[in-house]
Gaussian input, Z-matrix of N, CA and C with variables (Angstrom, degrees):
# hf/3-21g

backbone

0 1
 N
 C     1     B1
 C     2     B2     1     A1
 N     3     B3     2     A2     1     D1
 C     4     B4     3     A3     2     D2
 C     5     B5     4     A4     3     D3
 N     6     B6     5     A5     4     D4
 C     7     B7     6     A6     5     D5
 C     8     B8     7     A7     6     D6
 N     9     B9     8     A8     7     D7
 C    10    B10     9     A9     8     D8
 C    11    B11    10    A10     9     D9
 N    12    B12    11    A11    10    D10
 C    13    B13    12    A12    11    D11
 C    14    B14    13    A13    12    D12
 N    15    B15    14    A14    13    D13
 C    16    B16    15    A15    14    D14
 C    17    B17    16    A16    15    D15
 N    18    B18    17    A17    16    D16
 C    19    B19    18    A18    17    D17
 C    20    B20    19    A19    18    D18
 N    21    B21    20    A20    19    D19
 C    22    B22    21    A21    20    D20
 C    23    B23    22    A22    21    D21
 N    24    B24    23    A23    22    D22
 C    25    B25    24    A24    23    D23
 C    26    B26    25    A25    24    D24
 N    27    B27    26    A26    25    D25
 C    28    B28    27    A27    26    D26
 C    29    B29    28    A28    27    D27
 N    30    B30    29    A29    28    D28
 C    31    B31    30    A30    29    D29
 C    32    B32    31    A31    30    D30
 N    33    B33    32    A32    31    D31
 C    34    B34    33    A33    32    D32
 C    35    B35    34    A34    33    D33
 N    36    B36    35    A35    34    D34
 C    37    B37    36    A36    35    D35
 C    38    B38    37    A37    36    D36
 N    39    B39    38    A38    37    D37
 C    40    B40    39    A39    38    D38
 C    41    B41    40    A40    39    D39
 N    42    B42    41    A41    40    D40
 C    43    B43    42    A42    41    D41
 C    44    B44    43    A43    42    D42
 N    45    B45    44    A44    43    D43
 C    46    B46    45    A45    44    D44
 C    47    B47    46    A46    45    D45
 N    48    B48    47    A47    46    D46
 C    49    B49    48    A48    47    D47
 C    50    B50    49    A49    48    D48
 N    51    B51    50    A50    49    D49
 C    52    B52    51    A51    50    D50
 C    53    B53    52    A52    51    D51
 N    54    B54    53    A53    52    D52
 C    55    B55    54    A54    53    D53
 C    56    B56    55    A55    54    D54
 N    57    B57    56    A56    55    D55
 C    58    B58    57    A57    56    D56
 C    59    B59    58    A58    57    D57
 N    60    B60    59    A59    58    D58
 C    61    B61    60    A60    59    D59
 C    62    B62    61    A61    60    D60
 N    63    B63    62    A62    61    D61
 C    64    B64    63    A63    62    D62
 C    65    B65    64    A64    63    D63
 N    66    B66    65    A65    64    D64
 C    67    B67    66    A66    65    D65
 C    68    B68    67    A67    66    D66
 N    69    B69    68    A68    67    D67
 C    70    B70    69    A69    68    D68
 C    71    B71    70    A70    69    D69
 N    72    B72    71    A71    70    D70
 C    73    B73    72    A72    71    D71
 C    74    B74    73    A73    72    D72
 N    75    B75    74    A74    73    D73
 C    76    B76    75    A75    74    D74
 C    77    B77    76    A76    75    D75
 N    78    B78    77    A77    76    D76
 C    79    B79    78    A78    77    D77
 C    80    B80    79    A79    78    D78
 N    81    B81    80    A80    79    D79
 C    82    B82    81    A81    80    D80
 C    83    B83    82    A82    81    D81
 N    84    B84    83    A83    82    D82
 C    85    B85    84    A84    83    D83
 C    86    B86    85    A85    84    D84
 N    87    B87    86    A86    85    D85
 C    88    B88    87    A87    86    D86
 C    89    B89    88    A88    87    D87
 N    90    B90    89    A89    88    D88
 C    91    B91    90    A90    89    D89
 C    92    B92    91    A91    90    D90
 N    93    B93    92    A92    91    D91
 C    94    B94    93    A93    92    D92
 C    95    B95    94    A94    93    D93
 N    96    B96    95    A95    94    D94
 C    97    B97    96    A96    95    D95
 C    98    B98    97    A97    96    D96
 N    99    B99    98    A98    97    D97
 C   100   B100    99    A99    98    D98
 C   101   B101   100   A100    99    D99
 N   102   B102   101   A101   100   D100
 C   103   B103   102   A102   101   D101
 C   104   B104   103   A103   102   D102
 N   105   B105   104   A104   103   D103
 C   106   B106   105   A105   104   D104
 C   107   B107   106   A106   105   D105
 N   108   B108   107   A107   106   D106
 C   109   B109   108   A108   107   D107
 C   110   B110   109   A109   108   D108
 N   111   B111   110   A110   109   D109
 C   112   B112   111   A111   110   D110
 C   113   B113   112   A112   111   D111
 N   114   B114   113   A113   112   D112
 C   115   B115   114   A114   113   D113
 C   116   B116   115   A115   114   D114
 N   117   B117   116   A116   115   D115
 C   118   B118   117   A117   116   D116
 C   119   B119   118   A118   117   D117
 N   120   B120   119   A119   118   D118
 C   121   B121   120   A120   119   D119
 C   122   B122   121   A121   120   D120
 N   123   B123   122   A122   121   D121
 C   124   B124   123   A123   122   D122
 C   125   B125   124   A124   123   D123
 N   126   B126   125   A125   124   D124
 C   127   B127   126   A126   125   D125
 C   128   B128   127   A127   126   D126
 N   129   B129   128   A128   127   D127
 C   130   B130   129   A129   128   D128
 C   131   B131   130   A130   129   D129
 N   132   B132   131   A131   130   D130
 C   133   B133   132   A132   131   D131
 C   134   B134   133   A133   132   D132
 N   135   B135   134   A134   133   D133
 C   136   B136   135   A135   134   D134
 C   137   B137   136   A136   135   D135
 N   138   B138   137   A137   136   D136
 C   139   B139   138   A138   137   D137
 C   140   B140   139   A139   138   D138
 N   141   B141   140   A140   139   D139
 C   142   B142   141   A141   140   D140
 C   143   B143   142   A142   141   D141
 N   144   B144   143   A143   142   D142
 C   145   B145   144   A144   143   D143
 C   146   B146   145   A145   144   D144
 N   147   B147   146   A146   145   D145
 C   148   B148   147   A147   146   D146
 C   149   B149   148   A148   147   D147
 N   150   B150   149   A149   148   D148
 C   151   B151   150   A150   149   D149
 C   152   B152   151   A151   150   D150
 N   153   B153   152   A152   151   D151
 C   154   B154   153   A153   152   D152
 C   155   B155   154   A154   153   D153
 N   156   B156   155   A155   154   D154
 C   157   B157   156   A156   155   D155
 C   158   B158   157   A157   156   D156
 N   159   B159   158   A158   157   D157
 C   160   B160   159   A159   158   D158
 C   161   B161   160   A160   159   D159
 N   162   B162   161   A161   160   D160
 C   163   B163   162   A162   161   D161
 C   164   B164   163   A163   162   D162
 N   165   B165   164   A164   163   D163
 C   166   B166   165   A165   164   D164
 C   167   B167   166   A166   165   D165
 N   168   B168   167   A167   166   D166
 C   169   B169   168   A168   167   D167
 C   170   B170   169   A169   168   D168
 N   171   B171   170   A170   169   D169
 C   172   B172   171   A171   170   D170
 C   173   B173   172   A172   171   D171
 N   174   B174   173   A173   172   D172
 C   175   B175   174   A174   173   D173
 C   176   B176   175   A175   174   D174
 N   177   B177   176   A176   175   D175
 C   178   B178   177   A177   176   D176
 C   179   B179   178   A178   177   D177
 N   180   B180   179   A179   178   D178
 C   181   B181   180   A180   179   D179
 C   182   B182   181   A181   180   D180
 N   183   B183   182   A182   181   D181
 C   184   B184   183   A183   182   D182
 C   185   B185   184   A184   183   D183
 N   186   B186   185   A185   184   D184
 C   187   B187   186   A186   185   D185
 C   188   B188   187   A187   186   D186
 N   189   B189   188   A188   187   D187
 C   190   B190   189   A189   188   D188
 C   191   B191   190   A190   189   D189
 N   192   B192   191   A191   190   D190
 C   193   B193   192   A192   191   D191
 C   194   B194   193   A193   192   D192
 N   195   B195   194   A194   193   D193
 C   196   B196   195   A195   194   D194
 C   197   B197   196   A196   195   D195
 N   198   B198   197   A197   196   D196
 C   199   B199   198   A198   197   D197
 C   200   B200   199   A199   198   D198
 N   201   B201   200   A200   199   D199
 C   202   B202   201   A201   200   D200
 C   203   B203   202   A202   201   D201
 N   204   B204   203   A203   202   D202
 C   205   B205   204   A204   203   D203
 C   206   B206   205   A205   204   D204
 N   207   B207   206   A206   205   D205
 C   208   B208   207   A207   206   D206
 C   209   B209   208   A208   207   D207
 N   210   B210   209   A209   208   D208
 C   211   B211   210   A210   209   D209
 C   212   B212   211   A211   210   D210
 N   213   B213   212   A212   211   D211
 C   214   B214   213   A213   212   D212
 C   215   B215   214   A214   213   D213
 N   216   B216   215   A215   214   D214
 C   217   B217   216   A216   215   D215
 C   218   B218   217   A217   216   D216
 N   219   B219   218   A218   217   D217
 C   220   B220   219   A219   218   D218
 C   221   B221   220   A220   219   D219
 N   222   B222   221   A221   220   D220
 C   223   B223   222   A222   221   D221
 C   224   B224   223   A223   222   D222
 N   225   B225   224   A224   223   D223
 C   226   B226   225   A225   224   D224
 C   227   B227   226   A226   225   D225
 N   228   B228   227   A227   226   D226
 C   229   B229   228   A228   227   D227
 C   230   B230   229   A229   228   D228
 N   231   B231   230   A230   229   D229
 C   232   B232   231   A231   230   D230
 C   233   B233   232   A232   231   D231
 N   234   B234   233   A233   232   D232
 C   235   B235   234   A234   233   D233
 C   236   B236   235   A235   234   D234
 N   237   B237   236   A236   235   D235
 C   238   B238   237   A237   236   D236
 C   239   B239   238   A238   237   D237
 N   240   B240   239   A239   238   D238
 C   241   B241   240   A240   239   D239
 C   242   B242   241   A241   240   D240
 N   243   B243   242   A242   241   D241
 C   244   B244   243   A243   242   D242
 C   245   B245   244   A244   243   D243
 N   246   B246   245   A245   244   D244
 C   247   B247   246   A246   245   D245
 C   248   B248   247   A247   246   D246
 N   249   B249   248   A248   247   D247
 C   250   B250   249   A249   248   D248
 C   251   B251   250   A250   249   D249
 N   252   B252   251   A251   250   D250
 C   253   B253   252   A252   251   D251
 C   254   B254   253   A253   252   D252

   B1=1.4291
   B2=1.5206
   B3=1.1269
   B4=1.8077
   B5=1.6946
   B6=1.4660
   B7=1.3732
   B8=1.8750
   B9=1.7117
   B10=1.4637
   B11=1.8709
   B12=1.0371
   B13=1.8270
   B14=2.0468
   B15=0.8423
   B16=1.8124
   B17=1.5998
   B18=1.4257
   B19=1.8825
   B20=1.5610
   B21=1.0864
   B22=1.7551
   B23=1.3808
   B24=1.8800
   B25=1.1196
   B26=1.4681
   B27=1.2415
   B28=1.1847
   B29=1.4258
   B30=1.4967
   B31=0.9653
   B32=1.1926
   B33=1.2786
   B34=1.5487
   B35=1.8805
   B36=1.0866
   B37=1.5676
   B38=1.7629
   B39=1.5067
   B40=1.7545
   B41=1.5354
   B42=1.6053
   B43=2.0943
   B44=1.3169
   B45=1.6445
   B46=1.2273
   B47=1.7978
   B48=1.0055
   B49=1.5710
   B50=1.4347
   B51=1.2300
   B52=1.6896
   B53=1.4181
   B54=1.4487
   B55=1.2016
   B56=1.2521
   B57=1.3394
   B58=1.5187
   B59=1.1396
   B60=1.5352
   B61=1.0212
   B62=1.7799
   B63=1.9551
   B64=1.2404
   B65=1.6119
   B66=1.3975
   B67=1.7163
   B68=1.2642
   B69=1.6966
   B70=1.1834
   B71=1.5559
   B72=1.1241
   B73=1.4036
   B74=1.3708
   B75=1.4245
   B76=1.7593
   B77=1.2505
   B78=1.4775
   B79=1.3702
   B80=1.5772
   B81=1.3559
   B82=1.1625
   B83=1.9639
   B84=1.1904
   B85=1.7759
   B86=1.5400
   B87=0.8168
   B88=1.5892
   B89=1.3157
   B90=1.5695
   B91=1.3973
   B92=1.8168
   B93=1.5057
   B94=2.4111
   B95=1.4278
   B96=1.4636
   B97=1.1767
   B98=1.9060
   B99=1.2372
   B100=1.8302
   B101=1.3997
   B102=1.0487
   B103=2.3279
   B104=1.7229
   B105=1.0634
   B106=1.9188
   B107=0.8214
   B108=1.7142
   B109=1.4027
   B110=1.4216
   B111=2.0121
   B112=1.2771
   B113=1.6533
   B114=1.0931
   B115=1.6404
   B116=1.3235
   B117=1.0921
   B118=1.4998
   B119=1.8432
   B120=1.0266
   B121=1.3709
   B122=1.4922
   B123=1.5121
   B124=1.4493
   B125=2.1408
   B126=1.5614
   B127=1.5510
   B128=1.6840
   B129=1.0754
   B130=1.1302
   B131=1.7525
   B132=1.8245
   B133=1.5136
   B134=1.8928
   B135=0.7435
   B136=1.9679
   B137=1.4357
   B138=0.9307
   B139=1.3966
   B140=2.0194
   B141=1.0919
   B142=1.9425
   B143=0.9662
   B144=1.4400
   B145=1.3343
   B146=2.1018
   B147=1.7791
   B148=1.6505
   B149=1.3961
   B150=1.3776
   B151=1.5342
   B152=1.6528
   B153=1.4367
   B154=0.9397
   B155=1.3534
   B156=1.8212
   B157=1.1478
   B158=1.8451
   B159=1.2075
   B160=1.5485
   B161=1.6818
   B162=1.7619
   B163=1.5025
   B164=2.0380
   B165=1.2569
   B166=1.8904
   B167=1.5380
   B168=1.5854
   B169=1.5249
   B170=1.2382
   B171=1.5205
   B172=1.6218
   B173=1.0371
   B174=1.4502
   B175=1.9133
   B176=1.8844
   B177=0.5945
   B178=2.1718
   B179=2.1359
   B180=1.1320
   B181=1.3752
   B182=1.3581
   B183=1.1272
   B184=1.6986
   B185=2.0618
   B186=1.2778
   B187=1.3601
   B188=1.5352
   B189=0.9628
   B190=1.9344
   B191=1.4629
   B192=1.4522
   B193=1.5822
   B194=1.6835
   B195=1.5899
   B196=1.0585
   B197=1.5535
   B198=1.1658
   B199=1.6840
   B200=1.3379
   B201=1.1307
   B202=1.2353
   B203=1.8508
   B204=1.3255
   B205=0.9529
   B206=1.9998
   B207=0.9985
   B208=1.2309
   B209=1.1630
   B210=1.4740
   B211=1.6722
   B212=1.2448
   B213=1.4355
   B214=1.1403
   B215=1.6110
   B216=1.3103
   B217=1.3148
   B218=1.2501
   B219=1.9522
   B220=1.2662
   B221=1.7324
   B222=1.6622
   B223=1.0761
   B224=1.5611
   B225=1.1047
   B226=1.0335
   B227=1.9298
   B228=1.3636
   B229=1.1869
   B230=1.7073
   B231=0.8409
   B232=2.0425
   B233=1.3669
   B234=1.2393
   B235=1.4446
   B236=1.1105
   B237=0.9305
   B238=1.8839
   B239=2.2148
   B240=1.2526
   B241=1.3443
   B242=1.6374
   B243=1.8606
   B244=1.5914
   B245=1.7676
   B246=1.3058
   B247=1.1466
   B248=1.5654
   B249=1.4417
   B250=1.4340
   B251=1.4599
   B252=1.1370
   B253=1.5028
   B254=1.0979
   A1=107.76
   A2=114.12
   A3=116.72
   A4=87.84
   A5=110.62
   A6=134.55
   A7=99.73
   A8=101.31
   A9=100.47
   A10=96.40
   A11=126.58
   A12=133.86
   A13=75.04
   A14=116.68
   A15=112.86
   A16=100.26
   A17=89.42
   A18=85.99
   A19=111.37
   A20=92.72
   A21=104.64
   A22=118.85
   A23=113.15
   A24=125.46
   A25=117.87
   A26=140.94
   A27=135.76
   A28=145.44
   A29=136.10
   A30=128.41
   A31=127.73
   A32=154.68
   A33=141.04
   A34=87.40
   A35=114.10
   A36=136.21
   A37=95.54
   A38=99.21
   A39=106.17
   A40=82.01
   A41=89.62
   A42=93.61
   A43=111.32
   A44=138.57
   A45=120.19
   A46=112.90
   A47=120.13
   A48=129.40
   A49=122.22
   A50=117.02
   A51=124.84
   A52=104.83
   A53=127.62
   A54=145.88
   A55=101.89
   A56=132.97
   A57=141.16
   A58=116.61
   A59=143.12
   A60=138.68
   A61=101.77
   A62=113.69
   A63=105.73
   A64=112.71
   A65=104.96
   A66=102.40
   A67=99.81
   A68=126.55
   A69=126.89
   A70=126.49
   A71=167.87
   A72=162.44
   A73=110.84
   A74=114.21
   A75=128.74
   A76=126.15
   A77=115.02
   A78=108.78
   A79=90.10
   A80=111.04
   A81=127.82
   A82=111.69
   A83=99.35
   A84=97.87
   A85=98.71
   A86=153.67
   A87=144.11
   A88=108.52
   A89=117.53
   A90=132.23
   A91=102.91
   A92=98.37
   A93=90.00
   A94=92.76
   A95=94.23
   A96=115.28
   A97=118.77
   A98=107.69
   A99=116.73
   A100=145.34
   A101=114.14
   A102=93.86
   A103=86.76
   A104=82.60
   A105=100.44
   A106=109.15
   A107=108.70
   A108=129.22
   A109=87.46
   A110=91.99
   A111=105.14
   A112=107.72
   A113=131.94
   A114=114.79
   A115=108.46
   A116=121.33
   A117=114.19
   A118=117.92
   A119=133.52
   A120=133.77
   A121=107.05
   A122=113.11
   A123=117.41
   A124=92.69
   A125=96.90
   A126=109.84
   A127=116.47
   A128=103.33
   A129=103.75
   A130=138.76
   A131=92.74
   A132=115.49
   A133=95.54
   A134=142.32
   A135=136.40
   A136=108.82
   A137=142.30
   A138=126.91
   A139=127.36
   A140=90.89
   A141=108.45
   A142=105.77
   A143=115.80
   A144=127.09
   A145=107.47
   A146=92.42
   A147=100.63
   A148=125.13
   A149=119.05
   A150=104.86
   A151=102.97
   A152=115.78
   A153=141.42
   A154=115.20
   A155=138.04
   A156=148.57
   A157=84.41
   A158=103.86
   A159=150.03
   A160=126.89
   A161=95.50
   A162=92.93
   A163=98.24
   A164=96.78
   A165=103.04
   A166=101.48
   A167=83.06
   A168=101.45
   A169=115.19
   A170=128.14
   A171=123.78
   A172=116.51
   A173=124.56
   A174=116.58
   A175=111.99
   A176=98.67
   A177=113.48
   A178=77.80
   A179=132.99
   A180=132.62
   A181=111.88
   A182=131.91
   A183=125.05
   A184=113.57
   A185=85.17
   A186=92.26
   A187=125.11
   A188=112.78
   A189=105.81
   A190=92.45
   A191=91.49
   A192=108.92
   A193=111.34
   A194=102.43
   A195=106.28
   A196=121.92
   A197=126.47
   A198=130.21
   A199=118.74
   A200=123.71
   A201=136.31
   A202=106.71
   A203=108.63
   A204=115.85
   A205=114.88
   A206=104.96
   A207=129.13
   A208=114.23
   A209=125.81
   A210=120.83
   A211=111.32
   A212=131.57
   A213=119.90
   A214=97.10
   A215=146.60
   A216=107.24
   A217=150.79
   A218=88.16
   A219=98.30
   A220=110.30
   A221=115.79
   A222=104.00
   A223=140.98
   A224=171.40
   A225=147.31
   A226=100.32
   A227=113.74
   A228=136.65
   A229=122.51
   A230=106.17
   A231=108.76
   A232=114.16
   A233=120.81
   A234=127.99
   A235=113.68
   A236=139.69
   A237=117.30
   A238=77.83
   A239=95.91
   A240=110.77
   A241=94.77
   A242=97.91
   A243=124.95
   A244=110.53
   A245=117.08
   A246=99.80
   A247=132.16
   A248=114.00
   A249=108.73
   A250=106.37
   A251=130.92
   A252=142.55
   A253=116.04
   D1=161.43
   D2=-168.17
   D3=-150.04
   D4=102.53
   D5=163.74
   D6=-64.49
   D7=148.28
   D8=-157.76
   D9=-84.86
   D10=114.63
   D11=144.38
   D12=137.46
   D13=28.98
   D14=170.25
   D15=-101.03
   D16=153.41
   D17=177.25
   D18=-119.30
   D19=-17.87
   D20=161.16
   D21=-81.80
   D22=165.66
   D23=166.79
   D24=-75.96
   D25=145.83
   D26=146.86
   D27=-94.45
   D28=106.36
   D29=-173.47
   D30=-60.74
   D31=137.99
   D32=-161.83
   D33=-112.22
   D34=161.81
   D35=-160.68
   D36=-114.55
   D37=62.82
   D38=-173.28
   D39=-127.57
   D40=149.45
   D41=162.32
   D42=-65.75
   D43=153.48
   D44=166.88
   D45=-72.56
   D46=168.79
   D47=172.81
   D48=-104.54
   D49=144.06
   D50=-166.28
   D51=-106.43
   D52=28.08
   D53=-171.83
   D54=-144.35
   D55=156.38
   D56=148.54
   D57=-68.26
   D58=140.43
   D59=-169.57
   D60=-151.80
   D61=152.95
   D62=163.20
   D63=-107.05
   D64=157.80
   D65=-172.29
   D66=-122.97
   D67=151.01
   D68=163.82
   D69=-118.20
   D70=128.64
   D71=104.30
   D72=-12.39
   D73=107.45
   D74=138.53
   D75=-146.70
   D76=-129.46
   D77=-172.09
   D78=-111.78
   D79=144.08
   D80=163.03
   D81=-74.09
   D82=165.75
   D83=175.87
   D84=-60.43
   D85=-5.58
   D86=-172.99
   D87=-104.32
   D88=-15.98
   D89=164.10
   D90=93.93
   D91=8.36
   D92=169.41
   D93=-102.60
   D94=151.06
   D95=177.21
   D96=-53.56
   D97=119.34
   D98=166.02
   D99=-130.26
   D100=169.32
   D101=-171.48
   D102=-103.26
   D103=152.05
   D104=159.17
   D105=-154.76
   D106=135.40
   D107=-169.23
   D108=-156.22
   D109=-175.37
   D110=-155.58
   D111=-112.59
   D112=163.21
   D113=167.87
   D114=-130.86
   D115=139.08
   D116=-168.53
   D117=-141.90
   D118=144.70
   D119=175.78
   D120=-82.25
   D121=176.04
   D122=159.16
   D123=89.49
   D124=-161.52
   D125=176.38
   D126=-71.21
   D127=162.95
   D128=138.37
   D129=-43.97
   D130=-62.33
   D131=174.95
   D132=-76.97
   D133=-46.56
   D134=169.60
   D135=-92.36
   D136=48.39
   D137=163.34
   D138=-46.76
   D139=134.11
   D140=-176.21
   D141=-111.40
   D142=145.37
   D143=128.95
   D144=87.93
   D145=20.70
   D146=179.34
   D147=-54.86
   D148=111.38
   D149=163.18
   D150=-114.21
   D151=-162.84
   D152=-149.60
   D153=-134.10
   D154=81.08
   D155=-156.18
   D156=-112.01
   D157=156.26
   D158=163.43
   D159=-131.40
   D160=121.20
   D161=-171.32
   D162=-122.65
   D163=108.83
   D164=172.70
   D165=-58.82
   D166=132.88
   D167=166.87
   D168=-90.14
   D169=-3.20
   D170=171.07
   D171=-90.58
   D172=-9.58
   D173=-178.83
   D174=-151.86
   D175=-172.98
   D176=-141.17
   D177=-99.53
   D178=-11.87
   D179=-172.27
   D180=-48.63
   D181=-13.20
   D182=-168.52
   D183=85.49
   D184=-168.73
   D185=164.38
   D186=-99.81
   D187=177.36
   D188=179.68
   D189=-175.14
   D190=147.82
   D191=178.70
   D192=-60.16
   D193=159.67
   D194=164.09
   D195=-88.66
   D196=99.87
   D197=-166.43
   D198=-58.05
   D199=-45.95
   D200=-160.92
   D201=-98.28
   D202=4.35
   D203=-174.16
   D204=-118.52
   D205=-12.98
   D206=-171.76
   D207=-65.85
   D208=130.29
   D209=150.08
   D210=-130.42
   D211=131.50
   D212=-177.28
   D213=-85.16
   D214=-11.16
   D215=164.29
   D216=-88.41
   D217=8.83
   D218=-176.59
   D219=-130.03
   D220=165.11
   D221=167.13
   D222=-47.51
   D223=-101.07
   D224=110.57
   D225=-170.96
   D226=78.93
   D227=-163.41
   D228=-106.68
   D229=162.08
   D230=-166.81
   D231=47.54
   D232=86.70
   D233=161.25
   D234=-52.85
   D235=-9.06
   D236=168.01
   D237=-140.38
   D238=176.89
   D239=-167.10
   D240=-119.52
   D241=129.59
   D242=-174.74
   D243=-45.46
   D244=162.24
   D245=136.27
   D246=-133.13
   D247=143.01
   D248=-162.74
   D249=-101.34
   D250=133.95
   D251=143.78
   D252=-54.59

């Protein structure tokens, strides 16, 4: 991540993932800026078991699921929604 007037990269303090995943930056419900993405088991090409974590960019807390977003019976994929032409 590259915070805005930084000239460096920043590493974020997340495990890496054995899947491909997309990430987004906005406002969290508390209104500071956070990524949400997805974490998932299985392949890349089969991925399992997707939920939906959020990591705040204003405090040292970790990541944490997205609650309200969750189903355990289903995958739970694209953190922010595409847009199609």
């Amino acid at each position: 991540m590259r915070r805005a007037g930084a000239a460096a990269v920043e590493r974020l303090p997340l495990a890496p993932s054995a899947t491909q995943f997309e990430a987004d930056v906005g406002p969290a419900s508390d209104g500071r800026a956070a990524v949400i993405y997805q974490r998932c088991g299985g392949t890349s090409i089969a991925p399992t078991g997707c939920d939906l974590f959020v990591y705040s960019l204003g405090d040292t807390s970790g990541e944490r699921p997205v609650r309200n977003a969750s189903d355990p019976d289903l995958n739970d994929v694209q953190p922010t929604p595409s847009t199609v032409s």
